[in-house]
C-alpha positions as a Markdown table, in Angstrom:
| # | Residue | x | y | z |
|---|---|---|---|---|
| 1 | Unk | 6.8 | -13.8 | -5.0 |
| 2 | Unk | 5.5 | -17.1 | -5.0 |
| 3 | Unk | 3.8 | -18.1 | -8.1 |
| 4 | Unk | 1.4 | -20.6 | -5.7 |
| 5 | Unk | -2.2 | -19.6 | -6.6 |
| 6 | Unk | -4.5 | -18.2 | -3.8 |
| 7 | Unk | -8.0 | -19.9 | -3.6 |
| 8 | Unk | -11.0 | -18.8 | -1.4 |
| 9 | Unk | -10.2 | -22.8 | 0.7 |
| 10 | Unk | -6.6 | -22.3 | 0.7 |
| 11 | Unk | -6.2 | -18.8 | 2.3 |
| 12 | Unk | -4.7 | -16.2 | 1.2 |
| 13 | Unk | -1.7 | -15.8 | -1.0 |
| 14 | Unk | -0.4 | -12.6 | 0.5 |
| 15 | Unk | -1.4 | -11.0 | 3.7 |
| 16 | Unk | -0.7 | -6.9 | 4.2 |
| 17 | Unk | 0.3 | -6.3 | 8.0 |
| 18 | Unk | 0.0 | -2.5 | 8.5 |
| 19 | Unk | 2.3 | -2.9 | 11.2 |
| 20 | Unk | 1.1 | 0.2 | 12.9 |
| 21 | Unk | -0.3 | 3.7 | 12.6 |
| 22 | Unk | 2.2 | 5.8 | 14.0 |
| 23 | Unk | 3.7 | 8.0 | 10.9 |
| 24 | Unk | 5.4 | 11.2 | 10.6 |
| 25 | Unk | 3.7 | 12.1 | 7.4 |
| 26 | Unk | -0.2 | 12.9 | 6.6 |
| 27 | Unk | -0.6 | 11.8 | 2.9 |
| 28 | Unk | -4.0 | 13.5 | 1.3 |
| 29 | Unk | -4.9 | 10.1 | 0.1 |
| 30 | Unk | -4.3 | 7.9 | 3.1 |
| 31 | Unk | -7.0 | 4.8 | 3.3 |
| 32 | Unk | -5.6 | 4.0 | 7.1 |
| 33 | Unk | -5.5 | 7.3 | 8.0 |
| 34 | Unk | -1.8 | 6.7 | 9.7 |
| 35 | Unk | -0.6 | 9.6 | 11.8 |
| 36 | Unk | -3.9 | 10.7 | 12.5 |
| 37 | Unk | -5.1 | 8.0 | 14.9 |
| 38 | Unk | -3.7 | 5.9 | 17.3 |
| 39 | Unk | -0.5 | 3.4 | 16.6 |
| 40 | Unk | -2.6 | 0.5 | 18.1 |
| 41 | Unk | 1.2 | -0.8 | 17.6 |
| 42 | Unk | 1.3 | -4.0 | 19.6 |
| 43 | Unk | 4.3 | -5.1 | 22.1 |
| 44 | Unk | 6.9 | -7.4 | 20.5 |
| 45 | Unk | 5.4 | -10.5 | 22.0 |
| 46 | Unk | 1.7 | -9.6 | 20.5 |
| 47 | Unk | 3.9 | -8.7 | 17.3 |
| 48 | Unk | 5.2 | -12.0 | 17.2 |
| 49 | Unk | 1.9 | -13.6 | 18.1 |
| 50 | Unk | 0.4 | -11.9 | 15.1 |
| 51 | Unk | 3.2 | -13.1 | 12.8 |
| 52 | Unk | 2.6 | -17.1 | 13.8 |
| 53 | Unk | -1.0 | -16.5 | 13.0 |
| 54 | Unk | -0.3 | -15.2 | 9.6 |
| 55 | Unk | 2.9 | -18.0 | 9.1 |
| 56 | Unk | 0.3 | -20.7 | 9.5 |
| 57 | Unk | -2.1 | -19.5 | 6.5 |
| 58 | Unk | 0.8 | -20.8 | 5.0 |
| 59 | Unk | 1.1 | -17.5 | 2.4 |
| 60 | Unk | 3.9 | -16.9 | -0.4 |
| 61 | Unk | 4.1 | -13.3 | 1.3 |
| 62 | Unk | 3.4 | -10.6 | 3.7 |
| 63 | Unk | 3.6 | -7.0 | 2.9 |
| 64 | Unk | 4.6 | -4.6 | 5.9 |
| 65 | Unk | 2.9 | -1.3 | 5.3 |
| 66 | Unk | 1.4 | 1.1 | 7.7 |
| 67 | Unk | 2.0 | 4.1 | 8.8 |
| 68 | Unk | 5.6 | 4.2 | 8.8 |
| 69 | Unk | 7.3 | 0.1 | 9.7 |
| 70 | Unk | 10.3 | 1.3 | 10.0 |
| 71 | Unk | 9.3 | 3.2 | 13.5 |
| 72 | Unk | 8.2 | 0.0 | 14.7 |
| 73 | Unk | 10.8 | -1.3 | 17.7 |
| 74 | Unk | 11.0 | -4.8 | 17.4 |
| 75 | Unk | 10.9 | -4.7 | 13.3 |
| 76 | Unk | 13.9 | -7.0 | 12.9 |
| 77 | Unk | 12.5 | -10.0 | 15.0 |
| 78 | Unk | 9.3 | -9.8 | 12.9 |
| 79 | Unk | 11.5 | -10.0 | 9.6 |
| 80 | Unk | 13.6 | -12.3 | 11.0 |
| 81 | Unk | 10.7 | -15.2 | 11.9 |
| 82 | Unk | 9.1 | -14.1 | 9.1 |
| 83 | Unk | 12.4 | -15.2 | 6.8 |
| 84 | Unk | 13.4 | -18.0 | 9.0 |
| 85 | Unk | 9.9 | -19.6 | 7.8 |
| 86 | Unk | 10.6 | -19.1 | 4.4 |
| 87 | Unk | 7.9 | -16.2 | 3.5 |
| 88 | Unk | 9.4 | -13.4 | 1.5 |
| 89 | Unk | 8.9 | -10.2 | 3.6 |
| 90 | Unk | 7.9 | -6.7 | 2.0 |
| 91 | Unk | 8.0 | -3.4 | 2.8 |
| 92 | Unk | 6.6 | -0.2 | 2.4 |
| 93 | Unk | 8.4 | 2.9 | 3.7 |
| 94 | Unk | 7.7 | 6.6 | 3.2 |
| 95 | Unk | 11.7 | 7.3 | 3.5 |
| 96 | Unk | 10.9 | 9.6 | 6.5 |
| 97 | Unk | 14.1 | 8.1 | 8.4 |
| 98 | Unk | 16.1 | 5.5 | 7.2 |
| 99 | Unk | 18.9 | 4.7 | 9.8 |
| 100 | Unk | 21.8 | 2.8 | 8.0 |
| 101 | Unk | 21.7 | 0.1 | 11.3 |
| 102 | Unk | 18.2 | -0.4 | 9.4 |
| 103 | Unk | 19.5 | -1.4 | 6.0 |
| 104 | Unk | 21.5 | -4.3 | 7.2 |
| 105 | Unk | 19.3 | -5.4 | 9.9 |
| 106 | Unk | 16.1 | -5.0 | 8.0 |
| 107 | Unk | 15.9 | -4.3 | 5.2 |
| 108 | Unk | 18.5 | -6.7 | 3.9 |
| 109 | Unk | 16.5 | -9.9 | 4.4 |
| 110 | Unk | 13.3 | -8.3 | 3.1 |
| 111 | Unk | 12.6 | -9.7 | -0.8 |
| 112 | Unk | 12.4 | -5.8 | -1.9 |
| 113 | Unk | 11.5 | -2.2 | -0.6 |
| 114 | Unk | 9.4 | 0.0 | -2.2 |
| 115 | Unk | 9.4 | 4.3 | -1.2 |
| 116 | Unk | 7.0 | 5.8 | -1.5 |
| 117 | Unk | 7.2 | 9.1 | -3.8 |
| 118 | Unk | 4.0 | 10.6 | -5.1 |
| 119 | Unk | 5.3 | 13.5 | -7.1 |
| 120 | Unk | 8.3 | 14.1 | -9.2 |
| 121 | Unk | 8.9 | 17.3 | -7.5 |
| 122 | Unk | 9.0 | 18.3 | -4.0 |
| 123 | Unk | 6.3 | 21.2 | -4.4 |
| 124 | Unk | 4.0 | 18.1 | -5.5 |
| 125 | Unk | 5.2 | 14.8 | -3.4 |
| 126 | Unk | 5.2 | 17.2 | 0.0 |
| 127 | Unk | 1.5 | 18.6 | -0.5 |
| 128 | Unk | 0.7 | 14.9 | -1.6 |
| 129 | Unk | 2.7 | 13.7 | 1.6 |
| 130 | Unk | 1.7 | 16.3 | 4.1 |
| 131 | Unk | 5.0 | 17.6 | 5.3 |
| 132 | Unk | 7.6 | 19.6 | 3.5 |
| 133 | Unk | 11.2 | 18.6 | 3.3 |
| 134 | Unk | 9.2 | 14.6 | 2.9 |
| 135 | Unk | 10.6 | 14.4 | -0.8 |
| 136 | Unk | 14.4 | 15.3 | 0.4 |
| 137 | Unk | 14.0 | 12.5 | 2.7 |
| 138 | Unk | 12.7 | 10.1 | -0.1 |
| 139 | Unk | 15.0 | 10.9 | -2.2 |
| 140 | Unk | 17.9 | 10.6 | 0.4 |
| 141 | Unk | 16.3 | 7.0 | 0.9 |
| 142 | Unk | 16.5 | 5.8 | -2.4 |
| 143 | Unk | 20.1 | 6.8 | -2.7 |
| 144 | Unk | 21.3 | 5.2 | 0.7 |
| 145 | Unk | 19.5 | 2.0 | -0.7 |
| 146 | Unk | 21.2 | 2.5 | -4.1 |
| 147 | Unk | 24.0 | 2.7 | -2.2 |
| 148 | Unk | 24.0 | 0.1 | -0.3 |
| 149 | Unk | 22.9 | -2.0 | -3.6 |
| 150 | Unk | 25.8 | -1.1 | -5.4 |
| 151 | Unk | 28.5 | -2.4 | -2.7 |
| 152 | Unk | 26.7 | -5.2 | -2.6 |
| 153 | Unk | 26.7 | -5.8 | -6.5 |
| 154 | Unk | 30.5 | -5.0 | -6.3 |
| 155 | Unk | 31.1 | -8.2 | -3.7 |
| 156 | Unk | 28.9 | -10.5 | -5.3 |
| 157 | Unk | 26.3 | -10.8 | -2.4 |
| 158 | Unk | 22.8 | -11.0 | -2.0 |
| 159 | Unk | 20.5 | -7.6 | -2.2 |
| 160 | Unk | 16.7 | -7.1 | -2.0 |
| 161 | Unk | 15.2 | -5.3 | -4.6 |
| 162 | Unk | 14.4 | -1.9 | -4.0 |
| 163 | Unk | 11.8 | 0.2 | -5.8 |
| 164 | Unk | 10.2 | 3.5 | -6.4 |
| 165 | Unk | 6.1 | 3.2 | -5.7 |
| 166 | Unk | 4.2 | 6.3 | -7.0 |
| 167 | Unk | 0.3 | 6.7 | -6.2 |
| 168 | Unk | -1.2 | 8.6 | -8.8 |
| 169 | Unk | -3.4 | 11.5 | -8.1 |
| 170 | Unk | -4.6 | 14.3 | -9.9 |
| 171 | Unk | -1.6 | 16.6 | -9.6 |
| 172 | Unk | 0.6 | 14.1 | -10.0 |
| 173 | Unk | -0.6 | 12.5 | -13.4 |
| 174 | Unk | 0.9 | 15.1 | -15.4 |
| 175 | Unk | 4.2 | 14.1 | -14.4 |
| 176 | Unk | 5.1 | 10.8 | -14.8 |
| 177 | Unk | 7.5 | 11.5 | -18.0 |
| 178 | Unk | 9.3 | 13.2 | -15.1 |
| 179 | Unk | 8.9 | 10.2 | -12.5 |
| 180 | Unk | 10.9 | 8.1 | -15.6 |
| 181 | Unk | 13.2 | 10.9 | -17.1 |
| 182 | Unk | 14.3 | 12.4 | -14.0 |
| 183 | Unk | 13.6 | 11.0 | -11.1 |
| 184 | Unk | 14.6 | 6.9 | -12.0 |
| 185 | Unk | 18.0 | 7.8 | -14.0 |
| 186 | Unk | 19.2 | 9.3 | -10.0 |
| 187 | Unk | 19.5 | 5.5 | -8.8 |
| 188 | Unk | 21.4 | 3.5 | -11.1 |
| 189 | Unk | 20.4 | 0.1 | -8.5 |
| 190 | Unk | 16.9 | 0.7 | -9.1 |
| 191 | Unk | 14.5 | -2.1 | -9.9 |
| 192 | Unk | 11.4 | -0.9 | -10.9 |
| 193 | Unk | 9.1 | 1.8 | -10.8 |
| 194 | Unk | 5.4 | 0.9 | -10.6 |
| 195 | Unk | 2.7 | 3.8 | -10.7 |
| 196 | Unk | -0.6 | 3.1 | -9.0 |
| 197 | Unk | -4.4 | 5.1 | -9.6 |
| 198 | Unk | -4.9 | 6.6 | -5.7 |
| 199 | Unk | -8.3 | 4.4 | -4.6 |
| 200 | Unk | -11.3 | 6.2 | -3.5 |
| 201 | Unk | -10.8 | 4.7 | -0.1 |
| 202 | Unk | -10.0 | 6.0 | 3.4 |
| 203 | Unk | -9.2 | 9.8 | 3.0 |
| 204 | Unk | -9.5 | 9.7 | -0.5 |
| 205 | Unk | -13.3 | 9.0 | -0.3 |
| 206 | Unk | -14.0 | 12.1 | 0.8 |
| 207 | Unk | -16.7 | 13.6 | -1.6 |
| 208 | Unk | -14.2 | 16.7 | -1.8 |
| 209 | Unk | -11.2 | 14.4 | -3.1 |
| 210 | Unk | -13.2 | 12.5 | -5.3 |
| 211 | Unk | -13.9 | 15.9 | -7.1 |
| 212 | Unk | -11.1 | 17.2 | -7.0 |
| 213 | Unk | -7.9 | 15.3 | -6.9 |
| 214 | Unk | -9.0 | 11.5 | -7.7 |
| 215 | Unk | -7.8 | 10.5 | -11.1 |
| 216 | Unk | -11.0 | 11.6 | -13.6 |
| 217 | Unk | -12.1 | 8.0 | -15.5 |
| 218 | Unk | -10.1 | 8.9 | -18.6 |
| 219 | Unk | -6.8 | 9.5 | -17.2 |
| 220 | Unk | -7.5 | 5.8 | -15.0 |
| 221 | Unk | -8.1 | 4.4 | -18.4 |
| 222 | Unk | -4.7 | 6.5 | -20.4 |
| 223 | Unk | -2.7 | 5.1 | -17.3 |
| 224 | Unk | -3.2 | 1.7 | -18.4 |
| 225 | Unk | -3.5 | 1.8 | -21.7 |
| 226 | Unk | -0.8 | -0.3 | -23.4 |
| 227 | Unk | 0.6 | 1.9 | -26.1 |
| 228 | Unk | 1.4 | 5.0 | -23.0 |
| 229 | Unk | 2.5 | 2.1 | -20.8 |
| 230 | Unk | 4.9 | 1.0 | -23.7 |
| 231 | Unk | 5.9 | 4.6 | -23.9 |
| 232 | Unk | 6.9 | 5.0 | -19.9 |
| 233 | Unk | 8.9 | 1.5 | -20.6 |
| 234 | Unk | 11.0 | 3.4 | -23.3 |
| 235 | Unk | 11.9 | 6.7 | -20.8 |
| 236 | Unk | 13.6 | 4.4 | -18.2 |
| 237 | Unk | 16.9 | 3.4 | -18.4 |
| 238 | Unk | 16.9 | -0.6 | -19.4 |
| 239 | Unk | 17.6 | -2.3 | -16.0 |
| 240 | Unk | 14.3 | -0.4 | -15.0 |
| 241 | Unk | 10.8 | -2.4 | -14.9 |
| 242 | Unk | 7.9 | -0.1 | -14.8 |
| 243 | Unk | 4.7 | -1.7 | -13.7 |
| 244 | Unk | 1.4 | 0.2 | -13.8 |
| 245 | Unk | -1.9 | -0.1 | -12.2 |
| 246 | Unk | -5.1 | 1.6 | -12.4 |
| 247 | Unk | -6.5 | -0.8 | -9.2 |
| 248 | Unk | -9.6 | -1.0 | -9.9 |
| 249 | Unk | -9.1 | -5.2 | -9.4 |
| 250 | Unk | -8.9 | -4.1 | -5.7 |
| 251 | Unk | -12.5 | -3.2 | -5.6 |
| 252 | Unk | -14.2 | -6.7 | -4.9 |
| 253 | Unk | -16.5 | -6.0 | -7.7 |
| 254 | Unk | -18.6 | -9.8 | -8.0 |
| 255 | Unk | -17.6 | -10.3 | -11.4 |
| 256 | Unk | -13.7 | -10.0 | -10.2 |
| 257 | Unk | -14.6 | -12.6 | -7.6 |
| 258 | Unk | -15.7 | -15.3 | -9.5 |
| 259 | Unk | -13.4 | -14.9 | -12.3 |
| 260 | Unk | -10.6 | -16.3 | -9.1 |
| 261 | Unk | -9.3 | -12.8 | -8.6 |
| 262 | Unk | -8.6 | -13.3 | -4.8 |
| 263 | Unk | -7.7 | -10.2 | -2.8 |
| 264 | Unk | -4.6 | -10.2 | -0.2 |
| 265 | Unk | -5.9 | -10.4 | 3.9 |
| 266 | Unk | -5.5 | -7.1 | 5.2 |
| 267 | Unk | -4.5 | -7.3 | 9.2 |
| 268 | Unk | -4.4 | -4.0 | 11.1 |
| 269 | Unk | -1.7 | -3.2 | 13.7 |
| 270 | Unk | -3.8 | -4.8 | 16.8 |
| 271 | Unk | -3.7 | -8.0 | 15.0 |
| 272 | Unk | -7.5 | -7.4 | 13.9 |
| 273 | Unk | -8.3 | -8.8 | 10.5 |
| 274 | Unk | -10.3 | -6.4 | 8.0 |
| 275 | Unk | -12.9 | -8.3 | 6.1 |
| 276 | Unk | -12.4 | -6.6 | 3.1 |
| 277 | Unk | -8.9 | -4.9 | 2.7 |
| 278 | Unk | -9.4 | -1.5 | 1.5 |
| 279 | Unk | -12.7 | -1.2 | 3.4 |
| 280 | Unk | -13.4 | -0.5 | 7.2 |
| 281 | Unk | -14.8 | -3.6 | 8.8 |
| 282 | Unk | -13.3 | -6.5 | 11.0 |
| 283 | Unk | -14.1 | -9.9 | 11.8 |
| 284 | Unk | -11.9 | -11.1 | 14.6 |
| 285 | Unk | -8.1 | -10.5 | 15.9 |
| 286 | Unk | -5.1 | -13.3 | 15.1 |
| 287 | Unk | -4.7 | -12.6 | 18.8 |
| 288 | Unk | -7.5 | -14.4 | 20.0 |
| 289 | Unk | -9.5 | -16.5 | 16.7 |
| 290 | Unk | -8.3 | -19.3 | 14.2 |
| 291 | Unk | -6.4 | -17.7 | 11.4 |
| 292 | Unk | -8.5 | -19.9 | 8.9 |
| 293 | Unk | -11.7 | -19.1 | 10.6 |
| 294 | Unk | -11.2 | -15.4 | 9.9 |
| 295 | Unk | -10.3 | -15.7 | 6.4 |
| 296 | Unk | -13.6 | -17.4 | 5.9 |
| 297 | Unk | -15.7 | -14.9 | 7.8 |
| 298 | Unk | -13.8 | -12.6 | 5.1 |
| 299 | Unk | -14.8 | -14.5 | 2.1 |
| 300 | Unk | -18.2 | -14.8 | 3.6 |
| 301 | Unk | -18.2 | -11.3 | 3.6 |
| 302 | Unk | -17.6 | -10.8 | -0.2 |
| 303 | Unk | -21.1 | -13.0 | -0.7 |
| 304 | Unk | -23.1 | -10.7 | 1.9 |
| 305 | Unk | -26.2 | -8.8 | 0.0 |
| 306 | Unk | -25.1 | -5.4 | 0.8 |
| 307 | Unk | -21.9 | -6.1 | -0.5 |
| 308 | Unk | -23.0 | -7.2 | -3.8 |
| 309 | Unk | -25.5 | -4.7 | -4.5 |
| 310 | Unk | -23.2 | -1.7 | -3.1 |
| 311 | Unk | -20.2 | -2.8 | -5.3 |
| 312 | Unk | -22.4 | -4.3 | -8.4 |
| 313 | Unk | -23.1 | -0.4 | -9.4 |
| 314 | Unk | -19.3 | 0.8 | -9.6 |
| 315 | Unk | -18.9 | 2.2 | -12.8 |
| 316 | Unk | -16.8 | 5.2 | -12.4 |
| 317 | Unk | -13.9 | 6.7 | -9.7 |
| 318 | Unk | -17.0 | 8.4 | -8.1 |
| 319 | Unk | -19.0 | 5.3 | -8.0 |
| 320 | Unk | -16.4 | 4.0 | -6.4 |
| 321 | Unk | -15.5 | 6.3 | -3.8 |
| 322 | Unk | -19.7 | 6.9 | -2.9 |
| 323 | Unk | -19.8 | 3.2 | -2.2 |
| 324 | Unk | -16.5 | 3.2 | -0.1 |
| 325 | Unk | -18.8 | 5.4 | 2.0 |
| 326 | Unk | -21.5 | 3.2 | 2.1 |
| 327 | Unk | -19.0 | 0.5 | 3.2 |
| 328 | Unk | -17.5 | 1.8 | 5.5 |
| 329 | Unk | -20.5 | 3.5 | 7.6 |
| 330 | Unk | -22.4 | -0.2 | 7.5 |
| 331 | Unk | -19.2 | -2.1 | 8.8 |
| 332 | Unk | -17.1 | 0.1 | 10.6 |
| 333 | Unk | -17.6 | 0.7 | 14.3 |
| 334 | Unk | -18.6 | 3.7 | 16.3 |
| 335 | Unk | -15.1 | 4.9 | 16.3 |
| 336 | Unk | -14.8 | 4.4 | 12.4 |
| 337 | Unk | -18.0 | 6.4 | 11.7 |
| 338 | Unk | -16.9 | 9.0 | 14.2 |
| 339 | Unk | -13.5 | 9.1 | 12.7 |
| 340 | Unk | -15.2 | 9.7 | 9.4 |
| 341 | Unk | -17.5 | 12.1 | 10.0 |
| 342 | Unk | -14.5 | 14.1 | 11.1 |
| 343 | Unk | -12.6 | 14.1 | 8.3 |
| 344 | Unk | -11.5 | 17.8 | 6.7 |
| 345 | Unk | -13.3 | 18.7 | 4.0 |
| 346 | Unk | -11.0 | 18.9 | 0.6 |
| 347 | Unk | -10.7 | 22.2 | -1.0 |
| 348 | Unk | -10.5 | 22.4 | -4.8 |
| 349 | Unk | -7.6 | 24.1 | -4.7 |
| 350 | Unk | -6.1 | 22.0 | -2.3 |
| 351 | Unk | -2.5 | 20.8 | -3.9 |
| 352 | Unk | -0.5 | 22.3 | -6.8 |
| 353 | Unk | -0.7 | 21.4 | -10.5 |
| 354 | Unk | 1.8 | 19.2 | -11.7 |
């Protein structure tokens, strides 16, 4: 990406389009809850709408995540503008269905794609992911991509960067020798493999997950420690990067804040613009406001009292995910706390030990 540096005046730096809801799979730790709700996918015109609003903020990036992009009609002519303006397009896909048309006509001209695979075995990434046979498909993913890498190193031409994106949870944590030994050494065009800490956000603030299958503090702090980071580095082969993150910058704490640590803007599929972009909460659509306007009726957000004194007492994963709550019932809507109160209960025995 860019290396231009974000500032609270200048806008963002990197704005994450969840593109839209719809999704075939039903991840345990899913902070949008995609495939659970409604698409709120917008026609191609509104789509294209949305992405001028964004291309004016002027940012080195924007992230398509979701749900699932690639089930999104009209993908191509987003990526497309979003190229022909000279912002580097990235994209997130659970590997449900990758059509080969889709390589060439997508995901070519994005700057890299990252799958999602959250365990190193399929007993693990499908109860993670919700569906069985969702591992098979990631891995049939990756190897189209590497694939299509590899004839592309052999002529000499241009290919994004594709990558292998683990959230961490729980069940998982015990296997990331596997994620490096096993799993990485299948794609010889991989680029990197970054492991992320599942947040305490969305689904995975539920009291029962937080318990039960949210990284304890400890492990968060092994993940990142450099010495086991240094260790994962020496189980890839070379041409892999391994990146790892316990995201705990991602939780808006004050402290982060005025140290310059400025968050992406989050935009849901409808355009609307999420004040703070792990947490439920909007403040105006790209449809119909300013694009500037709403990124400072974001950063206002950041200052408000019950902000400050709801994130100022995050200490621990469970801190965390208990203020989530607190977030998210004070700035969501009706439909948000509805949604919420809804959610299944997690049972401790709920997914299988790495």
């Amino acid at each position: 990406m860019s290396s231009r540096v974000a500032t609270i005046s200048g806008g963002p730096n990197v704005i994450v389009w969840d593109i839209t809801y719809a999704c075939p799979l039903r991840c345990t730790h899913c902070y949008s809850e995609s495939g659970r709700r409604a698409s709120r996918q917008l026609s191609l015109v509104d789509m294209l709408r949305v992405t001028e609003a964004m291309l004016s903020l002027r940012p080195a990036a924007i992230v398509l995540a979701g749900g699932e992009p690639l089930m999104v009609k009209g993908l191509q002519e987003v990526v497309d503008r979003m190229v022909d303006a000279g912002v580097e397009p990235h994209l997130y896909t659970g590997g449900w269905s990758l059509r080969r048309s889709a390589v060439e006509d997508v995901l070519a001209k994005c700057a890299d794609v990252s799958v999602s695979v959250d365990g190193a075995t399929a007993e693990v990434h499908d109860a993670v992911r919700g569906r069985v046979g969702s591992f098979d498909r990631a891995m049939a993913t990756l190897a189209l991509l590497d694939r299509w890498a590899a004839r592309q190193r052999a002529r000499h031409a241009e290919s994004c960067v594709f990558a292998l994106d683990a959230t961490i949870v729980r069940s998982s944590f015990d296997q990331l020798e596997l994620f490096c030994t096993d799993i990485a050494p299948r794609f010889p065009e991989l680029h990197q493999l970054s492991f992320g800490a599942a947040m305490p956000i969305g689904l995975a603030s539920r009291s029962g997950f937080a318990e039960h299958e949210l990284l304890t503090d400890e492990q968060a702090d092994l993940l990142v420690d450099p010495q086991h980071i240094e260790w994962l580095r020496s189980l890839v082969p070379p041409s892999v990067h391994v990146s790892v993150t316990d995201n705990r910058l991602l939780r808006y704490h004050p402290d982060l804040l005025a140290q310059g640590r400025i968050p992406a803007m989050q935009v849901e599929p409808d355009g609307r613009v999420r004040a703070m972009a792990i947490y439920e909460g909007t403040v105006g659509s790209l449809l119909t406001d300013p694009p500037m306007e709403l990124w400072k009726r974001s950063v206002a957000r950041w200052s408000d009292p019950f902000v400050i004194e709801t994130l100022s007492s995050v200490y621990t994963m469970k801190d965390w995910a208990a203020a989530t709550r607190r977030l998210d019932y004070r700035f969501g809507t009706d439909d948000d706390r509805a949604r919420i109160d809804a959610r299944p209960p997690v049972l401790s025995q709920a997914l299988p030990a790495g």
